[in-house]
C-alpha positions in Angstrom: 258.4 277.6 163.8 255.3 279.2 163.6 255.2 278.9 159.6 257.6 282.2 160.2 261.3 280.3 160.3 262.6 277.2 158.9 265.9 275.8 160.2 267.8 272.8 158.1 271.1 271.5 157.6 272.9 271.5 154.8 274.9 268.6 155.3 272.4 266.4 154.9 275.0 263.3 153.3 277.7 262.3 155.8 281.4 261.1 154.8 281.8 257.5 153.6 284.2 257.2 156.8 283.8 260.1 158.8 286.1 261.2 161.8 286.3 258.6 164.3 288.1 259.9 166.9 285.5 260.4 170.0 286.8 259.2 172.8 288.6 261.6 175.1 292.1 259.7 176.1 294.1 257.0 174.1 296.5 254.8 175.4 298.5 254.0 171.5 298.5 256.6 168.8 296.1 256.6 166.3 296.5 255.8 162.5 294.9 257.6 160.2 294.5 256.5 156.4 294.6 259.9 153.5 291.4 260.6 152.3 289.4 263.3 150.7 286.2 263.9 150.3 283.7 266.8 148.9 280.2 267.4 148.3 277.6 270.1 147.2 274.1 270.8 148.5 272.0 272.6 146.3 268.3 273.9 147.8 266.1 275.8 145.7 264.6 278.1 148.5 260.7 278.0 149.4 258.7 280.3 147.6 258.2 283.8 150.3 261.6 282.5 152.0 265.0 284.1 152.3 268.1 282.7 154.3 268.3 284.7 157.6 271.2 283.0 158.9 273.9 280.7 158.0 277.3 279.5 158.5 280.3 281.9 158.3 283.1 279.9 155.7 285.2 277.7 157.1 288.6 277.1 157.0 290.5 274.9 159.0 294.0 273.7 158.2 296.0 271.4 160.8 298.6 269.1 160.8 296.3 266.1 160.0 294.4 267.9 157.4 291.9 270.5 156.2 288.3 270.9 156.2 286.5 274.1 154.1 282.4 275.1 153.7 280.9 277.8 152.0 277.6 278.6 151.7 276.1 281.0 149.3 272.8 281.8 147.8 272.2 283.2 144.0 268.6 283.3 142.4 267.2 282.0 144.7 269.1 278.6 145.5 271.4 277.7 148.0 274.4 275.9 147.9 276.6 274.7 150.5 280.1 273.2 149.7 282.3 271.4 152.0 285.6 269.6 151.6 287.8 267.2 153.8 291.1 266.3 153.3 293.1 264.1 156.1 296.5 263.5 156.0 298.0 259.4 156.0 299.6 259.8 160.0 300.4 258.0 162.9 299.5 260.3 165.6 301.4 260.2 168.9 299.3 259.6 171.8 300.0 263.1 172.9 299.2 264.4 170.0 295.6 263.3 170.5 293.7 266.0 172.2 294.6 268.2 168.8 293.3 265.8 166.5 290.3 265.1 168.9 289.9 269.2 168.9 290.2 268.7 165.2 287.8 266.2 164.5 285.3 267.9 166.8 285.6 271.2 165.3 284.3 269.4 162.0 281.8 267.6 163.3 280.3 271.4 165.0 280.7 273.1 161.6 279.2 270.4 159.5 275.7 270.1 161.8 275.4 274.2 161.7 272.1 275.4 160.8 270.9 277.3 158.1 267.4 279.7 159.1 265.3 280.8 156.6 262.6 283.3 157.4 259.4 284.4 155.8 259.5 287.5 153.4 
């Protein structure tokens, strides 16, 4: 942008199997297997670059499971940590629209940017 402003995401590897649940109505419940799953970016900054903006922590916890990121920079390098932890369920068809709500918020707070401006 201009050679002023870089944007990235962190979350540049995705889940082995990642949350399926896309489609806005179900007609049987859905079955989800336990799983967890972490990983941890690390990003030595660009030389004459600091982070202007990024994610605030997250920390959801629901009846089907629990996602957390944190991102924090030190000397220099970033490093963004998330975690996912799902819960082995059958979830009732009207139970749906929260796990869809759930799965959704994830997918929003793992593609947030991070915006690093010149110096």
């Amino acid at each position: 942008m201009q050679g002023r402003l870089m944007v990235f995401r962190p979350s540049i590897l995705q889940p082995v199997d990642p949350l399926p649940f896309t489609e806005t109505k179900r007609s049987w419940p859905a079955v989800m297997n336990a799983r967890s799953w972490r990983d941890t970016v690390r990003v030595q900054l660009p030389p004459g670059f600091d982070v202007d903006e990024m994610p605030d922590p997250s920390d959801l916890v629901t009846p089907f499971g629990t996602y957390q990121s944190r991102a924090t920079v030190d000397g220099g390098v970033l490093t963004f940590t998330r975690t996912l932890v799902l819960k082995s369920m059958v979830v009732p068809v009207a139970d749906y629209p929260a796990l869809k709500a759930f799965s959704d918020r994830v997918g929003g707070e793992d593609q947030a940017p991070i915006v690093l401006a010149k110096k």
